[in-house]
C-alpha positions, 0 to 999 in steps of 0.5 A, spaced: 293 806 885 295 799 887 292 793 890 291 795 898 291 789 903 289 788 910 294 785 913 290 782 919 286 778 915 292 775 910 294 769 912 300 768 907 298 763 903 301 766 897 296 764 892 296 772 890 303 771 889 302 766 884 297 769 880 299 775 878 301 777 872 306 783 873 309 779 879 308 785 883 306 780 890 311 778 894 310 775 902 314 778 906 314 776 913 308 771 911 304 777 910 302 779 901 307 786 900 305 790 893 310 792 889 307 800 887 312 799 881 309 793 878 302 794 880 297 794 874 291 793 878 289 787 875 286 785 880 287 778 878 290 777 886 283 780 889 280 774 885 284 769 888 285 772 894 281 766 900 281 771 905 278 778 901 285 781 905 286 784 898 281 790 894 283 795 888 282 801 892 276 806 892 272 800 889 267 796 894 269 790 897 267 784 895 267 777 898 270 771 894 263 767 892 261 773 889 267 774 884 268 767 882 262 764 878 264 757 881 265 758 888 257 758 888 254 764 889 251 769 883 254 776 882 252 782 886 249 786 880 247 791 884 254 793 886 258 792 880 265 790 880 271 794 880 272 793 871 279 789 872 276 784 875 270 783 872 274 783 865 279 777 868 273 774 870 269 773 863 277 773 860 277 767 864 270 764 866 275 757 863 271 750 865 274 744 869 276 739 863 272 732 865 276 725 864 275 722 857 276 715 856 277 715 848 282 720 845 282 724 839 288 725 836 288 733 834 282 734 837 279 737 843 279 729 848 285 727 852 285 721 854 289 716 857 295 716 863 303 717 861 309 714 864 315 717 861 321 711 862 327 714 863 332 711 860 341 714 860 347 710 860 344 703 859 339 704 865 332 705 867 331 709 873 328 704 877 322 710 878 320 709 872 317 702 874 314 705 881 310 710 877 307 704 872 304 701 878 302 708 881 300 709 874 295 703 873 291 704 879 290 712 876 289 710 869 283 704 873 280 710 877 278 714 871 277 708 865 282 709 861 289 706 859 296 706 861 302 708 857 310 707 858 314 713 853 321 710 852 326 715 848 333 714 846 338 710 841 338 703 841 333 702 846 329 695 844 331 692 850 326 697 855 321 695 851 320 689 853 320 691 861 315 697 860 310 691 858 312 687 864 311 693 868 304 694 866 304 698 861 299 697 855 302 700 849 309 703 849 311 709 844 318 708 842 323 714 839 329 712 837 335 716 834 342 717 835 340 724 836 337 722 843 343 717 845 346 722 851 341 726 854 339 733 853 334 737 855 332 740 848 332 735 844 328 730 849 322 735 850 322 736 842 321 728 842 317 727 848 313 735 846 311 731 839 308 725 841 304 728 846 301 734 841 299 728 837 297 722 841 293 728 846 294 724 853 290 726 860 296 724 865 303 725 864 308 722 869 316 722 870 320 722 876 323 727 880 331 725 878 335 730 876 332 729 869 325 729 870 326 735 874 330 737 868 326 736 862 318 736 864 319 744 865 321 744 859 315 740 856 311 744 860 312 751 857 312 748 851 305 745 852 303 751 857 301 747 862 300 746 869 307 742 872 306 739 880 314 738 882 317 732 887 309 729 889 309 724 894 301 723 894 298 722 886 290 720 887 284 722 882 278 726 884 271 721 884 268 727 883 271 731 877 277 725 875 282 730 875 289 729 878 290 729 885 298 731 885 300 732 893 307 735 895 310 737 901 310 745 902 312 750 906 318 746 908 315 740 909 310 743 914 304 741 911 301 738 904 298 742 898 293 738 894 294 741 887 289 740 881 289 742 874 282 744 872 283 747 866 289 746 861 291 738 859 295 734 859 297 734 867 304 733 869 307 730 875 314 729 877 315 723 883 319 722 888 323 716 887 321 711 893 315 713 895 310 709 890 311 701 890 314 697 885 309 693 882 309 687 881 314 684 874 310 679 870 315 676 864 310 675 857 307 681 858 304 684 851 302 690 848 301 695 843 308 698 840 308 705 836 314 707 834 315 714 832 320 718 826 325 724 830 325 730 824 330 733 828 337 734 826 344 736 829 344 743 828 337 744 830 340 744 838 344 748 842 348 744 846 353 737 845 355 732 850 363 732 849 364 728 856 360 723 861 363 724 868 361 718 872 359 720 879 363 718 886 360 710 886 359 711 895 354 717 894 351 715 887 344 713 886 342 714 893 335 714 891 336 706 889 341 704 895 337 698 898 340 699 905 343 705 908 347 708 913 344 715 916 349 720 920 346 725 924 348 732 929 348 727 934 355 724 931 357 730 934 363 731 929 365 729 922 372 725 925 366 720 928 363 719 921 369 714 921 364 708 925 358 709 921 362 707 914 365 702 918 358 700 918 357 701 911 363 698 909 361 691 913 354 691 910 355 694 903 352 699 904 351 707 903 352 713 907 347 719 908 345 723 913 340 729 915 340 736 913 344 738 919 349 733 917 351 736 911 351 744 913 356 742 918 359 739 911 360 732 914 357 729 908 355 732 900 349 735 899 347 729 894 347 724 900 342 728 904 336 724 905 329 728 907 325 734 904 330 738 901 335 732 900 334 725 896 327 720 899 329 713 899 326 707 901 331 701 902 331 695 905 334 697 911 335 704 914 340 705 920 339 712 923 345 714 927 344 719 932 338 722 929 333 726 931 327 726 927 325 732 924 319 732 920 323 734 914 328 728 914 322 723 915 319 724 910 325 722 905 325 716 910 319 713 912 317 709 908 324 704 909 322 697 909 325 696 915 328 702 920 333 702 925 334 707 929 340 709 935 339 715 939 341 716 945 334 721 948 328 716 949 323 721 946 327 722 940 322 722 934 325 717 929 324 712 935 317 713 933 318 711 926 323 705 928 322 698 928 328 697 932 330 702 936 336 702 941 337 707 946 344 709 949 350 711 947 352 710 940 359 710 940 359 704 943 353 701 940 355 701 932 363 699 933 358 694 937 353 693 931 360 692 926 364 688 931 357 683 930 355 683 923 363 681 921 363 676 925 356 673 922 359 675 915 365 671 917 361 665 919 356 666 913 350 666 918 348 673 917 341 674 916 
């Protein structure tokens, strides 16, 4: 026998697909599908399950509040439980962790909020100091304190900026082991600190290292991992993490929480937290740590870096860009946008559109599934607005957009927006801003 679902009642949340440890579930066509081949009757999905569109058969079903002690109601005893579900239920029956203020190393209490400081080839990722800012505020709403964790060789020098960023106490790894990044030697050092210091809260950008390494440490840890947050807040009630993300292709937002495993883990977009404000003098505690690890422990070696092209690099830290759409029309146009970049030092990127139709890499694609950004200034040429490039985009310090259909969306997130025809705007645009460079009065 398998799980039978109701397919009038399934409303494709997925929740079911998440839940079961055999991986029979899948959504097809929005609707849950049980693989017969996998299927184990677990009944760890009827659980989960917000609708009751799924039951194990020839067993009564059941409404979810009478399967889930925390959902409110009491068990039914009169009308027992298919055995499945109710050993996963007892198997299970895990509390929610409060937030502790004062940490017990090796013990049962965590305590205090994370930043890991990413640091490689000389330079800090400038989300690091974005979520020290973003940190304070989530360490504050709970009672506790704010961290920053630099790993590397030779990094005495980030020290100093940790403090003037905010953070109280700074955990310091230093090896030459650690001087090029790999994945697993920096998750042994990170893994390490966090078994015996026990923080609540973990955070790290979502760059191509956090998305990289936090995984790791996550399996590691057996923790719960939320990926490429845009939204971080803490609950007033229980003080657990509030890890919000865009999902189903940006259509709605998912609040995530992590009730019952610790620490709680986060990547965030670059761009999408404020730069907290920088004070020189800063002081705080500095623990240094021992790396045990040698050579042979690890599997992988660094024989080569390859910098990457310096227009498309870092696109997350451009302070002013210039963004193609499909309203360009076709890849010999995007002449007259770099133009543009050129005269205002600044980087090209564009809409997802723009790179299928291979006018650009994907690594200058800003939106939801692509790079968030928030330069100075944002040009958008020939943009529509789609929900999913403007979340990447939105939270620019100042929007200028060109479009030719008065109704377009970007015009609605613009604080500038200019209607007509752009290939006679932006030559217009590039003519003006050279000759204001060329007389030195460009603003």
């Amino acid at each position: 026998m398998t799980v039978a679902v109701d397919k009038t009642k399934c409303i494709g949340c997925g929740a079911c697909v998440v839940e079961c440890p055999v991986e029979a579930m899948d959504l097809i066509d929005g609707i849950a599908v049980v693989d017969p081949k996998k299927c184990e009757d677990h009944g760890k999905c009827v659980l989960v399950c917000p609708t009751n569109a799924l039951a194990i058969p020839n067993q009564p079903s059941k409404p979810k509040e009478e399967l889930d002690p925390e959902a409110g109601s009491k068990f039914n005893l009169k009308d027992p439980l298919p055995e499945a579900v109710k050993d996963y239920a007892q198997d299970n029956d895990k509390k929610t962790i409060p937030a502790q203020v004062t940490p017990v190393a090796g013990g049962d209490v965590w305590s205090g909020v994370w930043v890991i400081i990413e640091y490689t080839n000389g330079k800090v990722a400038p989300v690091s100091w974005e979520l020290l800012g973003e940190g304070r505020k989530l360490a504050d709403a709970i009672g506790c304190g704010l961290s920053g964790v630099i790993t590397g060789n030779e990094i005495d020098s980030v020290i100093p900026e940790a403090f003037a960023y905010g953070a109280e106490k700074v955990y310091v790894v230093d090896h030459p082991i650690l001087k090029d990044y790999r994945t697993e030697p920096y998750a042994e050092a990170i893994t390490s600190l966090v078994r015996k210091y026990q923080p609540e809260i973990i955070l790290m950008g979502a760059t191509s290292m956090g998305r990289d390494v936090f995984p790791a440490i996550a399996t590691k840890l057996q923790t719960g991992l939320t990926a490429d947050c845009t939204v971080l807040g803490i609950d007033p009630e229980t003080k657990l993490l509030q890890q919000t993300r865009p999902a189903f292709g940006g259509n709605i937002m998912a609040t995530i929480l992590c009730r019952t495993s610790r620490p709680q883990m986060s990547t965030v977009r670059p761009r999408v937290m404020a730069m907290p404000e920088r004070i020189d003098g800063r002081e705080g505690e500095l623990i240094r740590e021992e790396f045990t690890f040698d050579e042979s422990d690890f599997h992988t070696k660094i024989l080569e870096f390859i910098g990457s092209d310096a227009k498309s690099a870092f696109l997350d830290k451009a302070e002013i860009i210039v963004a193609v759409g499909l309203g360009l029309a076709a890849k010999k146009n995007l002449a007259i946008a770099e133009e543009l970049a050129d005269v205002l030092g600044g980087t090209i990127a564009g809409t997802r559109g723009a790179v299928e139709a291979g006018w650009l890499t994907h690594d200058q694609q800003v939106g939801q599934s692509g790079v968030t950004v928030r330069p100075k200034v944002y040009i958008a040429i020939g943009i529509s607005g789609a929900i999913q490039h403007l979340v990447g985009m939105e939270t620019s310090d100042f929007i200028i957009a060109i479009n030719n259909d008065p109704e377009a969306s970007i015009l609605k997130v613009a604080n500038f927006g200019i209607v007509g025809d752009l290939f006679q705007i932006v030559p217009a645009m590039t003519a003006e801003f050279k000759k204001r460079l060329q007389h030195g009065v460009a603003n």
